[in-house]
DOBAZA-466303 format. One record per residue (C-alpha): residue number from 1; x, y, z. Coordinates in steps of 0.2 Angstrom, whole numbers, padded with zeros to 4 digits. Example, Ala and Ser with C-alpha at 12.3 -4.5 7.8 and 13.67 -1.06 7.14 Angstrom:
# DOBAZA-466303
  resi     px     py     pz
     1   0062  -0022   0039
     2   0068  -0005   0036
END
This chain:
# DOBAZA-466303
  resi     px     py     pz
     1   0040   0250  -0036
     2   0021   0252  -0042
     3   0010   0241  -0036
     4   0003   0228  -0046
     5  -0014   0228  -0052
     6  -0015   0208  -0042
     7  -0011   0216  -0025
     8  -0022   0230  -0028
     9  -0039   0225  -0015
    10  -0057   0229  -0021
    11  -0072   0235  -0013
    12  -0088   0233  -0014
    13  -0105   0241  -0007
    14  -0118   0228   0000
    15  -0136   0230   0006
    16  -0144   0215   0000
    17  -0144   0200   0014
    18  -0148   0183   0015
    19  -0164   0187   0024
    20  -0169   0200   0011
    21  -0168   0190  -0003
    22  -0179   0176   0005
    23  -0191   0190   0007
    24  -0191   0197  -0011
    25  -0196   0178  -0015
    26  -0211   0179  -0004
    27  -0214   0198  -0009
    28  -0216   0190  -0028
    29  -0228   0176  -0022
    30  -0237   0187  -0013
    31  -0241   0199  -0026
    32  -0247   0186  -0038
    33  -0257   0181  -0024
    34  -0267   0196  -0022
    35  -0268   0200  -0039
    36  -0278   0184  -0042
    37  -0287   0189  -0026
    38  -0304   0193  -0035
    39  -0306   0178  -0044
    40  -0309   0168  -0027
    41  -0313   0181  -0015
    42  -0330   0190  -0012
    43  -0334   0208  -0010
    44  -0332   0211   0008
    45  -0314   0203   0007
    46  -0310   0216  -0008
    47  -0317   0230   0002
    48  -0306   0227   0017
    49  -0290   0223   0006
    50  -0295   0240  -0001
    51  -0293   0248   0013
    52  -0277   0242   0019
    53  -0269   0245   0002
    54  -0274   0263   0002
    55  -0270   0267   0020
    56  -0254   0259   0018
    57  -0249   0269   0001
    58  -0253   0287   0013
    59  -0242   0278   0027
    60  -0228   0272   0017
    61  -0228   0292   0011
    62  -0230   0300   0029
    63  -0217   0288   0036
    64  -0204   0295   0020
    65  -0209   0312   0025
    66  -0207   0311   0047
    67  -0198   0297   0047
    68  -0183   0299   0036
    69  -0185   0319   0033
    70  -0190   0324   0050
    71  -0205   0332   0042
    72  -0219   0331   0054
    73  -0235   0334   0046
    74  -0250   0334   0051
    75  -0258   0342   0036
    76  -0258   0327   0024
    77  -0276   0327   0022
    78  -0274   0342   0012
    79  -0266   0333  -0003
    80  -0280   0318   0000
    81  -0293   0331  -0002
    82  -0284   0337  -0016
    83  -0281   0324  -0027
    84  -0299   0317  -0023
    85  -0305   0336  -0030
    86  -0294   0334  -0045
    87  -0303   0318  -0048
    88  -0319   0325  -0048
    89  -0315   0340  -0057
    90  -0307   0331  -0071
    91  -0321   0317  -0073
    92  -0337   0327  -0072
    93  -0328   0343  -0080
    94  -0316   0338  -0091
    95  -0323   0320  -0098
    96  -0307   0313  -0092
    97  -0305   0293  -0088
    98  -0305   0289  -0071
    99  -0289   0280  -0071
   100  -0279   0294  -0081
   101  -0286   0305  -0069
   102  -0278   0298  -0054
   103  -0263   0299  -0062
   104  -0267   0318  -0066
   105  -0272   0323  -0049
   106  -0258   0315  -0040
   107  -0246   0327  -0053
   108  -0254   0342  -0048
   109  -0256   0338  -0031
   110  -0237   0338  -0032
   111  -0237   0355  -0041
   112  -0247   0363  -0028
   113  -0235   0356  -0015
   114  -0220   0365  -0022
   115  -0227   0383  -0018
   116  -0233   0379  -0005
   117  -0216   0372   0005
   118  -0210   0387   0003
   119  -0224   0394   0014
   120  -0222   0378   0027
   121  -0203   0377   0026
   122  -0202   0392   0034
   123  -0209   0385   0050
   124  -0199   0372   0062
   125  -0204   0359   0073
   126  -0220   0361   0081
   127  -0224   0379   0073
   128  -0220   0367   0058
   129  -0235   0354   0062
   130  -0247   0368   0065
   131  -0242   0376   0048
   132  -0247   0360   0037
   133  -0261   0361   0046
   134  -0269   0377   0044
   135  -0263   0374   0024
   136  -0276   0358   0025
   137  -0290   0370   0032
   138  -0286   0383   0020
   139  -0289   0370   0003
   140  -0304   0363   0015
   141  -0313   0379   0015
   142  -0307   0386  -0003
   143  -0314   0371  -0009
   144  -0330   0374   0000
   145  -0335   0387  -0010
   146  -0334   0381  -0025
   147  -0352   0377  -0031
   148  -0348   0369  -0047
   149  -0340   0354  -0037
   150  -0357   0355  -0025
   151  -0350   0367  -0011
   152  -0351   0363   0006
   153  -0361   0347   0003
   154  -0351   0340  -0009
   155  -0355   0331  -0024
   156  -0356   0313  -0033
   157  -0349   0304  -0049
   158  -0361   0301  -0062
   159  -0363   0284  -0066
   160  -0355   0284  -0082
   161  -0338   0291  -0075
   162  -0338   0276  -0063
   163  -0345   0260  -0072
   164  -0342   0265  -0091
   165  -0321   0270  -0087
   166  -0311   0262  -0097
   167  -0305   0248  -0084
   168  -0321   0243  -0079
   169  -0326   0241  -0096
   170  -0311   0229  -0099
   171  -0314   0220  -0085
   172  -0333   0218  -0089
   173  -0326   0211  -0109
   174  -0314   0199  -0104
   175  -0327   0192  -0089
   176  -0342   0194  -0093
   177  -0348   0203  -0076
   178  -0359   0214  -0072
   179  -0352   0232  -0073
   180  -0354   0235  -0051
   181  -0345   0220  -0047
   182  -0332   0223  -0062
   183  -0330   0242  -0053
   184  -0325   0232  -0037
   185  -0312   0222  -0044
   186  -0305   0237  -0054
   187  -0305   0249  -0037
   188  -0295   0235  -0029
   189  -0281   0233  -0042
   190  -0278   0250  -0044
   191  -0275   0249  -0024
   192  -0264   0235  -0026
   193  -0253   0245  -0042
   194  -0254   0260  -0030
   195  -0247   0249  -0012
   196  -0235   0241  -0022
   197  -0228   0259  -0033
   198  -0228   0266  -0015
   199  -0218   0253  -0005
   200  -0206   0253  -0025
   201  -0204   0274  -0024
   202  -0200   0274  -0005
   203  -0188   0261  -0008
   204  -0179   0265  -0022
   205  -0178   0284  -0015
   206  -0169   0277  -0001
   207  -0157   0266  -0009
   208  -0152   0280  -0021
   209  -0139   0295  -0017
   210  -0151   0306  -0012
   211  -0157   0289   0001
   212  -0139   0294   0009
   213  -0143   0312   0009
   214  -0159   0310   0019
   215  -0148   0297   0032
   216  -0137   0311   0034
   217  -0151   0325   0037
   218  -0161   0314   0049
   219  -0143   0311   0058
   220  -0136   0328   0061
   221  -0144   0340   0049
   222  -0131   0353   0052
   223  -0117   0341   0048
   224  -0125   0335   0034
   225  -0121   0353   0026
   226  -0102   0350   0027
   227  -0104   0335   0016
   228  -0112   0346   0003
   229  -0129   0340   0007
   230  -0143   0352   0000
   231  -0157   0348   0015
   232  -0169   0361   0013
   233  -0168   0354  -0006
   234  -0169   0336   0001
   235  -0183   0340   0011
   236  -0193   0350  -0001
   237  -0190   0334  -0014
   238  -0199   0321   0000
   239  -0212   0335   0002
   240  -0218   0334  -0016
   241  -0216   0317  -0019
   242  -0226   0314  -0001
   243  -0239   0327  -0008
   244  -0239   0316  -0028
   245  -0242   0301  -0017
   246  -0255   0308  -0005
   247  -0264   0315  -0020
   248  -0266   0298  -0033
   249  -0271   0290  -0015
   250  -0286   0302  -0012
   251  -0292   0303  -0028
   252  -0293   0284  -0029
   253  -0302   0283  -0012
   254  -0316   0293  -0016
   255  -0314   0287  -0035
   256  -0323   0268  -0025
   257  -0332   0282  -0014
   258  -0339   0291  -0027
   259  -0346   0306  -0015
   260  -0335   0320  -0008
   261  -0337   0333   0002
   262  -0326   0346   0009
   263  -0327   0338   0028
   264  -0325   0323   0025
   265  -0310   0324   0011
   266  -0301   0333   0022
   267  -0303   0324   0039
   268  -0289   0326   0050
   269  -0294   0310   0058
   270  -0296   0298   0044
   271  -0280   0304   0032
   272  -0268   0310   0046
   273  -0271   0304   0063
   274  -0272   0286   0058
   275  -0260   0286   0047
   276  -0249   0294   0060
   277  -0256   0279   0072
   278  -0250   0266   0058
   279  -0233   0274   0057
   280  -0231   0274   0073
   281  -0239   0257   0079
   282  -0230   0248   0066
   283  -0213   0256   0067
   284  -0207   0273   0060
   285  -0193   0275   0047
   286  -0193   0257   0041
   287  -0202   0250   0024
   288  -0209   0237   0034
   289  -0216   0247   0049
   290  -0234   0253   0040
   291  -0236   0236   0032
   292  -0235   0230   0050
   293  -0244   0246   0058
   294  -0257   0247   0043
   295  -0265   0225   0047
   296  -0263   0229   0069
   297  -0275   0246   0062
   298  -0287   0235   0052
   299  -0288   0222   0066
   300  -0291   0234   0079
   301  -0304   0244   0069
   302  -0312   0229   0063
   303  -0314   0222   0083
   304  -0317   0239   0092
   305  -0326   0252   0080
   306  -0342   0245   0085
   307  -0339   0254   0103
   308  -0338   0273   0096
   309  -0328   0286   0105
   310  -0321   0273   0117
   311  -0313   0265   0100
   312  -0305   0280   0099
   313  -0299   0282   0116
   314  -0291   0264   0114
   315  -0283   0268   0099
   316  -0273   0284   0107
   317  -0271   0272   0124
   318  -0264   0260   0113
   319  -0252   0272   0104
   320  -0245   0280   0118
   321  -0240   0262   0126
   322  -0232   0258   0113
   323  -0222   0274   0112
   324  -0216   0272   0129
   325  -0212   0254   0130
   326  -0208   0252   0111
   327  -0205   0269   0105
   328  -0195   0262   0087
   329  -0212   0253   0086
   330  -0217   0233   0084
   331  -0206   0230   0069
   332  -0195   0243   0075
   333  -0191   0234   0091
   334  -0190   0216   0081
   335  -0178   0223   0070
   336  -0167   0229   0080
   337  -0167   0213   0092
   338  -0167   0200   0079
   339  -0156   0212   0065
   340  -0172   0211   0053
   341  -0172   0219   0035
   342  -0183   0215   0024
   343  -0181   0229   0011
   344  -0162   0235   0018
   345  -0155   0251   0015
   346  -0142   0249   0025
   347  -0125   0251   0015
   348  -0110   0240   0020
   349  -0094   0241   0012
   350  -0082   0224   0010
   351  -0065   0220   0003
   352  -0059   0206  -0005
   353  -0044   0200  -0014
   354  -0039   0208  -0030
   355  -0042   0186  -0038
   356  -0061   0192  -0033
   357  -0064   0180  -0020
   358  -0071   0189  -0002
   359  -0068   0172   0005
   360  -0050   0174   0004
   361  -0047   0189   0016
   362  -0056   0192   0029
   363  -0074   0201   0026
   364  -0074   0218   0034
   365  -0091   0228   0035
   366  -0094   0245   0039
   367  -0109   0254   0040
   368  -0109   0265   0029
   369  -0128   0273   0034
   370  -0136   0272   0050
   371  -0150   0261   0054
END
């Protein structure tokens, strides 16, 4: 006898949670909150949010790329150095808006990326790390030479590619301020659009199909093969996107900077090493690990830079701590004890009765991808 379309159960795939939807409440306030931050905040304020916006957009993207790929890199500042070239080529070259040029280098810092994962790719783990980096050192020192962009000393923006861009201008119509402090407010935006697209892209990557995919390569890479996962393919996907990121984030930095040169650009220190500190401080492979790692950074900076290399020393003390006694990180560690997900990716899969109500049979959960 067939069965009847009333008996037939339903399922259903679940990742949102009480918990995370109070949090997209608060997500939402707190966006409108900082974008009506420069209308009652002063410069120093904007300047610090600046840079914990930036820092956690190049976190969010290293985290994708070793936390969920197992990509360690430490060669991002080659796509920072990049994207802030592009900038600089295309403003003082090209004629080109600052803003649309943002968008432009991040594009071909992702174009650049694709050739050149097929170099790195074929490098594992630690031969892998070293790779990235000797890529970084080979842009550095291309770049160098190239005296139209100032050489080894670098170069600045004119004026007029900074405080006559389109956005500045705006800003200067509709308030009436002086072009410098409109500049301010417009660098501190874009951050915000940038931080915000970031922690969206990650996001969204991870709840789509190929989110599962990466779940399955970060598990067991060579089982993930027998379920038809693709994970070079995979990999070589985060790469680039890490690299499109990466590159709009550089090119913004030293857009507010407006002086580059080939050291500084391409500073291990500045673009990878803290970045790697914030990743791994905050906790890696969650969303809400660099938001975490990236205000601990700011905090520690803002209390200890004023003691020069011991700063640093404290930093790496700090760090390896935390990798020994809290080695998924602090928001890491809180998740997994309290069962926290602010932005969850984590899959379950319930039944209910065919009448549509899950209250009327038992709700069964399975994890469907693993935390």
């Amino acid at each position: 006898m067939a069965m009847t379309n009333a008996a037939a159960p339903r399922f259903a795939i679940r990742t949102r949670t009480p918990v995370s939807t109070i949090a997209a409440v608060c997500c939402v306030v707190l966006v409108v909150v900082l974008a009506a931050l420069p209308f009652f905040a002063g410069r120093s304020v904007m300047q610090n949010m600046f840079f914990i916006l930036t820092m956690l957009s190049l976190a969010q993207f290293w985290n994708l790329l070793a936390g969920y790929s197992g990509l360690i890199s430490v060669g991002q500042q080659a796509f920072v150095g990049l994207g802030a070239y592009l900038l600089f080529a295309w403003t003082i070259l090209g004629g080109v808006d600052p803003v649309l040029a943002i968008v432009l280098s991040g594009a071909i810092a992702a174009l650049v990326a694709l050739p050149t994962s097929f170099l790195v790719f074929r490098l594992k783990g630690a031969y892998f790390a070293v790779g990235t980096w000797v890529v970084a050192e080979v842009f550095r020192l291309i770049l160098a030479q190239v005296k139209i962009l100032g050489g080894g000393t670098g170069t600045a923006l004119p004026k007029e590619a900074t405080n006559d861009a389109a956005f500045v201008q705006w800003i200067v119509q509709m308030t009436g301020e002086r072009a410098a402090v409109a500049r301010d407010k417009a660098d501190y935006w874009l951050a915000l659009i940038l931080a915000i697209g970031a922690i969206g892209l990650v996001y969204g990557l991870l709840r789509s199909r190929r989110g599962l995919a990466l779940a399955a390569i970060r598990d067991n890479e060579a089982a993930s093969g027998s379920v038809g996962v693709d994970a070079t393919r995979m990999k070589r996907l985060v790469y680039v996107v890490s690299a499109f990121g990466a590159g709009m984030t550089g090119a913004l930095i030293y857009l507010a900077k407006a002086r580059i040169s080939p050291d500084a650009a391409f500073s291990l220190i500045d673009w990878t090493a803290f970045v790697f500190f914030i990743v791994i401080i905050g906790g890696i492979a969650t969303i809400e690990g660099p938001i975490v790692g990236v205000l601990i950074f700011w905090l520690i900076q803002n209390e200890l830079s004023s003691f020069g290399s011991v700063y640093l020393m404290l930093l790496g003390a700090l760090a390896i701590i935390v990798m020994l006694f809290f080695p998924k990180g602090v928001w890491g560690t809180l998740a997994e004890r309290f069962d926290l997900h602010l932005f969850p990716i984590r899959r379950s899969l319930e039944f209910a009765s065919a009448a549509g109500d899950p209250k009327s049979s038992p709700a069964v959960e399975e994890e469907i991808s693993h935390d």
